[in-house]
N, C-alpha and C positions, 0 to 999 in steps of 0.2 A: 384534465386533458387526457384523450386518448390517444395512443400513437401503438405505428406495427411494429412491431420488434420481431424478426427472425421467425416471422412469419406468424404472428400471434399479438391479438389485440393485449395492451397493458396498460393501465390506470397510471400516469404519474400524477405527481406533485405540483401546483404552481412551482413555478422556475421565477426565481427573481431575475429580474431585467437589468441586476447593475454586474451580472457576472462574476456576481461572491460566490466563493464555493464555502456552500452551507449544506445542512442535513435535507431545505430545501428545495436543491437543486437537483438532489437523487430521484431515480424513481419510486414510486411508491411503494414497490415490493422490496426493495433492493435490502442486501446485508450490509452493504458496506455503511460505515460510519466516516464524520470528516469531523474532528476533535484537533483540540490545542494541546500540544506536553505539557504536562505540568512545568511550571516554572519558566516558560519559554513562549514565544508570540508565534511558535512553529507550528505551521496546521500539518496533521498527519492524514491521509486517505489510505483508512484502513479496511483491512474485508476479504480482499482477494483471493483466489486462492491462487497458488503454486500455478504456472506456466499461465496466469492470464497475461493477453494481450492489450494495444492500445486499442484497440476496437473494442474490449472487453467494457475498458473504463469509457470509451466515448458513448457507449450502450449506457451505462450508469447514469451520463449525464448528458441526458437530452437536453436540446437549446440552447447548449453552450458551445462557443466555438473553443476549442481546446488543444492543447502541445503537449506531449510527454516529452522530456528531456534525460536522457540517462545522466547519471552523475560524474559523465567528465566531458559531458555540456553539449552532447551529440542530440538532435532531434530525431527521436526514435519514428518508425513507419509503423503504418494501421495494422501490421501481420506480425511487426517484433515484439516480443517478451518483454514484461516489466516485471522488475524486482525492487525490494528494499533501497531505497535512495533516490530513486527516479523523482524528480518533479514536474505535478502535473499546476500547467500554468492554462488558465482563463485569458482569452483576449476576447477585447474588444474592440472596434475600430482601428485594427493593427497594434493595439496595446496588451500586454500583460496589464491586468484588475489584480488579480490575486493568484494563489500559488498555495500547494500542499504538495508534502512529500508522502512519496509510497509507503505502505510498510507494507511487508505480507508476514506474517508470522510465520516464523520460523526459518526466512530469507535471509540471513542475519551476512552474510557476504555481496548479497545484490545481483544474483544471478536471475532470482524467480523462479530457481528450483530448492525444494528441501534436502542437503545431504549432509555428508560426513563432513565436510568443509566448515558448514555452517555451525555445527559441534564442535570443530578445534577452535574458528574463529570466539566461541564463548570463552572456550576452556582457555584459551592465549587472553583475553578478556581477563578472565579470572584470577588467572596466575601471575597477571600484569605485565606481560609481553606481548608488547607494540601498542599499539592502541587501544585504549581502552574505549568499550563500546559509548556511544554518545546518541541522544538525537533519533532517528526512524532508527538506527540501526539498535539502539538500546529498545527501544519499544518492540520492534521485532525479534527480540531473545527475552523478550521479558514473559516468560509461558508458563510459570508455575502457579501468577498468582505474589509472589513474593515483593517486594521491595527494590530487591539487590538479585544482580543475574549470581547463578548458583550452580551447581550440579543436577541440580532439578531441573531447572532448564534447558540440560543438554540431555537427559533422561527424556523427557518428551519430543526432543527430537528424533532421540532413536528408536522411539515407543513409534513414530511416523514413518520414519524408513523401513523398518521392519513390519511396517503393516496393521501392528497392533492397533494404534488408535492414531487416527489423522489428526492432524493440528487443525486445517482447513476445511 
């Protein structure tokens, strides 16, 4: 199927008709991935970069009617920012089908900007003060490649603020 996007023809995907968010569902060009965490039935929608919006993800996935909810249960609008924890839910006939949470790498607080924040929130991770990271927000600090969030981790994020090499 062809559809206009931002003013520009673009090839998607068949879209399934039961409102599963699958790799399916994306457009055909698209970066983003929708995976399971390991160990968990949690679907992640990852890809983003830093300051996308809900228009960004409704662009992703044509022919689905769709909600971004931030993570303390608020229905975000077409122009707000999405970050790390945000869940984007599928309906259909006034129902939620299915449901994937945000991640943006390197978002690791849930603002859907990369900063100094998102660097303490590992290093307090690490150090095992307050929460320890779980779920989108552990996938989202997970950037070295490793197993276990690390120093490494927070190194690539300041490898990002500083310009040197983007995460996104």
């Amino acid at each position: 199927d062809i559809y206009f996007v931002n003013n520009r023809a673009v090839r998607f995907k068949n879209i399934l008709s039961n409102g599963q968010l699958t790799d399916s569902a994306l457009r055909e060009d698209s970066t983003i991935k929708i995976e399971t965490i390991e160990g968990t039935e949690e679907k992640t929608f990852s890809g983003l970069k830093e300051n996308s919006s809900v228009e960004d993800i409704k662009n992703e996935l044509p022919g689905l009617e769709i909600a971004v909810i931030d993570s303390e249960g608020n229905t975000l609008n077409v122009s707000d920012k999405v970050g790390t924890g945000c869940t984007i839910q599928s309906i259909q006939n006034g129902k939620v089908v299915d449901t994937a949470k945000v991640v943006v790498k390197g978002d690791i607080d849930g603002t859907g900007t990369i900063d100094v924040l998102d660097m303490e929130a590992i290093q307090k991770s690490i150090l095992g003060i307050g929460d320890k990271l779980s779920g989108a927000y552990k996938e989202a600090a997970s950037l070295s490649g490793g197993v276990d969030i690390t120093v490494l981790d927070m190194e690539v994020i300041q490898k990002d603020i500083l310009g040197i090499e983007k995460i996104n």
